[in-house]
N, C-alpha and C positions, 0 to 999 in steps of 0.2 A: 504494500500500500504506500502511501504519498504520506512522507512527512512532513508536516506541514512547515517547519524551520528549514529542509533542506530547501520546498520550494520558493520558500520567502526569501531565501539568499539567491537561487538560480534565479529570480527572477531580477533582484538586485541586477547581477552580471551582466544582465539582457537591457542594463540601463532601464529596468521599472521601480523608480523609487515612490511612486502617490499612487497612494489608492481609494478610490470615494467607490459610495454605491449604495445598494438597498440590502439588508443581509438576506440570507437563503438557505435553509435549513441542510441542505446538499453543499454549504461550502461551510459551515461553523467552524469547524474546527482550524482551517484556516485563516476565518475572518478572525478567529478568537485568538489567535498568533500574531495578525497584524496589529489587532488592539492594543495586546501588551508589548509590540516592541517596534513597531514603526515609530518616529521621533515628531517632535512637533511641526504641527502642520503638513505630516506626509500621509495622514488618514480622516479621511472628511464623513460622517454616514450622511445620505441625505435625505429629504422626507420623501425623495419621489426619485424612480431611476431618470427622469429626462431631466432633473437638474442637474442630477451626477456628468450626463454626456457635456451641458451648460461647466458645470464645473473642471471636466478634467479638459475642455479646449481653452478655457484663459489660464488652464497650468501652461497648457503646450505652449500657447501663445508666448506665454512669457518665460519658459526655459527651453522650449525646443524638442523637452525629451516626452517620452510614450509614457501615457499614463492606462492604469488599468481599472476599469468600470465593471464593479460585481452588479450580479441580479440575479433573480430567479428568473424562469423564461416567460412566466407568465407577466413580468413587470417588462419583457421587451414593447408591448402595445404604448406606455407610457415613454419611451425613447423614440417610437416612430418617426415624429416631427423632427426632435432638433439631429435627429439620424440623416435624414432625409436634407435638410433641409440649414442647416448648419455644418455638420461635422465631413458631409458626404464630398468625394472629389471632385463631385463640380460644384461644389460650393466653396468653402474654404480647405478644404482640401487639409481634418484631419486625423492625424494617427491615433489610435485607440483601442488598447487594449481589454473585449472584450469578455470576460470571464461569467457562465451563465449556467447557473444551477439548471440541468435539464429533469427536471420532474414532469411525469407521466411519457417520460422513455416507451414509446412501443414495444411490448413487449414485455413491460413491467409491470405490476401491479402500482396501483394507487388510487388515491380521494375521485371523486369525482369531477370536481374543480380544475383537475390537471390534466386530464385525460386528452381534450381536444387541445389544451395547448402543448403537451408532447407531442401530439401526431402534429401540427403548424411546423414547430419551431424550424426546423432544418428548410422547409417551404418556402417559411414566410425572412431567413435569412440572404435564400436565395434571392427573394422580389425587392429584396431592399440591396442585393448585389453585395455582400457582408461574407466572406471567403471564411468557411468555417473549418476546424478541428477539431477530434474528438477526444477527449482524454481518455488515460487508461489507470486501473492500482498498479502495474508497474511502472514507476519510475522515469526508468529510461524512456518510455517509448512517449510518455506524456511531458517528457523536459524538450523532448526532440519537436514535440507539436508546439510546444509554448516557442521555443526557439526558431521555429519556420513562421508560425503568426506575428509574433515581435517581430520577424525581419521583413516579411511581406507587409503589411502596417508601415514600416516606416519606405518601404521602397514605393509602395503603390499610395501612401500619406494619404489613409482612410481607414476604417475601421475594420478590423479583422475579430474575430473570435474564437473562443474555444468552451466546446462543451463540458460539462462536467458530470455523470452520470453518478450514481447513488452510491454511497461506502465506497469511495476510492480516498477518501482520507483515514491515517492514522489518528486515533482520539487526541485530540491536546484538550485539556479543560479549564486553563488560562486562571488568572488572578479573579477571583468572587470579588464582586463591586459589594460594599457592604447596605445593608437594607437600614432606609431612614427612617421607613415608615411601619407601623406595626400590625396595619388593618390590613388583611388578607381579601383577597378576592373573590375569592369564591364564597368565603363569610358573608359578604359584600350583596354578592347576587342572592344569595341564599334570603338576607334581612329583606332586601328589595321585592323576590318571588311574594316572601310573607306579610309583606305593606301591601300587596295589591288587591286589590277586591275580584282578579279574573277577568273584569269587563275590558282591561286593556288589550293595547296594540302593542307587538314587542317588535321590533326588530334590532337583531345582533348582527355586531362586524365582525368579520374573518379572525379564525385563531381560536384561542383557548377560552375567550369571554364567552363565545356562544354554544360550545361544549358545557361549561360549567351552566350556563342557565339552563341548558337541557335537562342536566343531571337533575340541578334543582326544581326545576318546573317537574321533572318527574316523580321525583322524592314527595312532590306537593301534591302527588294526584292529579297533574295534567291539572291543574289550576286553570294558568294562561292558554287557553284554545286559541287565540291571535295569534298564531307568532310565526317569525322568517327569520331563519338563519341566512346571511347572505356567505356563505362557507367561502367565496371568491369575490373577484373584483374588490380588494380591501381599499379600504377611504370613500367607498360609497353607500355604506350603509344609512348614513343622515341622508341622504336626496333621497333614498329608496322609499327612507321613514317619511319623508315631505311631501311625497308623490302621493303616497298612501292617503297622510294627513289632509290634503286638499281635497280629499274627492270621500271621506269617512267622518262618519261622530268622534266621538269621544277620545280620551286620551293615547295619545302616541309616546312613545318610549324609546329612542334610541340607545343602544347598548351598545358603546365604540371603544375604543382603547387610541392611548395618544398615539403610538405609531401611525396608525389609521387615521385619524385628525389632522399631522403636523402635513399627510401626505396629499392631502387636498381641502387645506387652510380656507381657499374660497369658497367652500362650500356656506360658510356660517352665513354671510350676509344676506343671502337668498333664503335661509331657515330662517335667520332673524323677523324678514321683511313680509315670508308667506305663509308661514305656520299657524294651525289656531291654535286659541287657548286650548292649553292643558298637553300640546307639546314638552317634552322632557327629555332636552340632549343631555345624557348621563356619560361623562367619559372617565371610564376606569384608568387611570397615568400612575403603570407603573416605572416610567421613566425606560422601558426595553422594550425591544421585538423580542419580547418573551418565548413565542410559538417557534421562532427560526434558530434560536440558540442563546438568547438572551442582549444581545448588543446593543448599549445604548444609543435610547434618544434623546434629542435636544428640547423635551418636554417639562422635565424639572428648572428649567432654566428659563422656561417662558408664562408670564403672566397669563395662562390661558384661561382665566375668567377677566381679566382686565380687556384680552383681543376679544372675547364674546360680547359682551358690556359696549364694546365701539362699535362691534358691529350691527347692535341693535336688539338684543336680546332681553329681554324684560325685567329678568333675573339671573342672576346671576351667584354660584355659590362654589365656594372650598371649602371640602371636606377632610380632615387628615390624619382624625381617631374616631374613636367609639363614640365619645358623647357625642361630637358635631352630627353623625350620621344617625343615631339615634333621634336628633333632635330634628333635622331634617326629613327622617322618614317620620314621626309625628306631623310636623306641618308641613312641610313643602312636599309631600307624595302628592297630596290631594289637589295642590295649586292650583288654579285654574291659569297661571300665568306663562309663557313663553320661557324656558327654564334651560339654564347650562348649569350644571351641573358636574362640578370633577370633583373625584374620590380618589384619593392620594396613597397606593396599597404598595407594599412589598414586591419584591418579583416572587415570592417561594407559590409553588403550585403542583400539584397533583401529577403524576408520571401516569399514574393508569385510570386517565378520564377515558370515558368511552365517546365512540365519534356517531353522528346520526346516520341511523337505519333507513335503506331505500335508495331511492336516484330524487336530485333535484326538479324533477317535474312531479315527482307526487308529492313533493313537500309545497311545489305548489300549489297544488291543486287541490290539498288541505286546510292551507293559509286562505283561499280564497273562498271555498267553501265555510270556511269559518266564520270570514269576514260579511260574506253576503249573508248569512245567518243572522249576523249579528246587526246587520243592518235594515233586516225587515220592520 
């Protein structure tokens, strides 16, 4: 298998010293080696992969050298644009080293969510003209691919890539970032299942938030019969809940976490502006992409009830123990007011959550039957 320090050094050699990107649960152990020993300023994460492509072409601009943009492949759709349209050789014409977790590999088992975007990715590389290779666990054959994309990249000055298929890295489990906060997550959902009265709308964002309300919704007796996990397309579960909210009664619930938030920040002014009463952005910030390997974000560091609050939001609240959340789910569950909501939790979470049962069209077609029920 690939150690993840010998690759971080061959990649050095190959003149790749910056690394920005989105993490990917098929490259952690890697990611979690550049965190602890890339030096400052040579590792960026960002809230979205086409800021990453934005960020690693004004590194190029202003040192010349090949910079490397992680992602999982389903976050290639978010790079499309400034692919296309910025970094490409009839454009600016530049180098970039692409590194992309390929989840739902043909051929391989996985979520459902990943499925179609395995079978694209190698397709939809080709339509954007993006000269791919495949990684391998041995070593050698995968330094020789890094080594042909870094030079092709800078001979052809456009972006090359290289795939990365599942368990080709050796474990590294890097420095534990220490926990500030003491309210657990899942505690969290769990309080929140047991404030509701049932008649809500749930919808949960991508990851571990909407595994755990399942569990919890479950453990309650299928309480909440509203509800949509959107298990993909992460950062859009607030419009999903707004679309919903426009055109339904009663209270709406979003269940987001900050990586999902920071990664499509405009989304708030449009909820702030269209939402009815008794809307409730709830954003669990445990300061990580938890689901992918834990790598922080830049969400403990930003006032995100102060950016709610501007953009229009009626209410606004920080939550970041027990009493506050207690006190809140007393009065503020019931609000009828336009509500942001952050709950300030730990990263520690559950290894053997279970994932939801079925294909995403009959969870559809659950949610909607629910909803038209409930709407009679």
């Amino acid at each position: 298998m690939i150690r993840p320090d010998r690759l971080y050094n061959f990649l050095k050699q190959q003149g790749v010293d910056f690394f920005t990107g989105v993490p990917d649960s098929l490259l952690k152990h890697f990611l979690k080696y550049i965190q602890d020993n890339a030096g400052e300023g040579k590792h960026i994460i960002t809230a979205n992969e086409g800021l990453a492509i934005g960020l690693a072409t004004g590194y190029h601009l202003s040192t010349g050298k090949l910079p490397l943009v992680y992602l999982q492949n389903s976050g290639l759709g978010n790079t499309i644009n400034p692919l296309t349209s910025l970094a490409d050789k009839e454009m600016y014409a530049i180098p970039v080293l692409l590194m992309i977790g390929w989840r739902g590999r043909p051929g391989t088992g996985d979520e459902p969510q990943h499925l179609k975007s395995g079978r694209i990715t190698i397709p939809l590389l080709e339509v954007l003209d993006i000269p791919c290779f495949i990684l391998d666990e041995k070593e050698e054959i995968s330094f020789d691919m890094i080594s042909q994309a870094s030079k092709l990249a800078i001979k052809e000055q456009k972006p090359v890539a290289v795939l990365v298929p599942q368990d080709i890295f050796e474990i590294y489990e890097g420095i534990a970032e220490p926990d500030n906060y003491s309210l657990q997550r899942e505690e969290v959902i769990k309080k929140i299942v047991a404030g509701l009265n049932g008649d809500e709308t749930v919808v949960c964002t991508t990851g571990k938030i909407g595994r755990e309300f399942l569990e919890q919704n479950n453990l309650a007796g299928k309480k909440i019969k509203k509800y949509l996990l959107s298990v993909g397309a992460m950062g859009h579960a607030s419009h999903i809940a707004l679309g919903i909210s426009m055109n339904t009664n009663g209270k709406i619930i979003t269940l987001d976490g900050d990586g999902a938030l920071l990664m499509h920040l405009g989304a708030l002014p449009a909820i702030a502006h269209y939402a009815g009463k008794g809307f409730i952005h709830l954003v669990i910030n445990n300061g990580c992409h938890e689901s992918v390997g834990g790598q922080p974000t830049e969400a403990f560091f930003a006032d995100c009830c102060g950016i709610a609050a501007a953009c229009g939001y009626s209410k606004t609240i920080c939550i970041s123990n027990t009493a506050e959340l207690d006190q809140w789910l007393e009065n503020g569950l019931g609000s009828g007011d336009t509500q942001f909501v952050e709950i300030r939790t730990s990263r520690n979470s559950r290894d053997e959550l279970g994932r939801p049962a079925g294909k995403p069209a009959g969870w559809k077609k659950e949610f909607m039957d629910a909803l038209n029920q409930s709407n009679k």
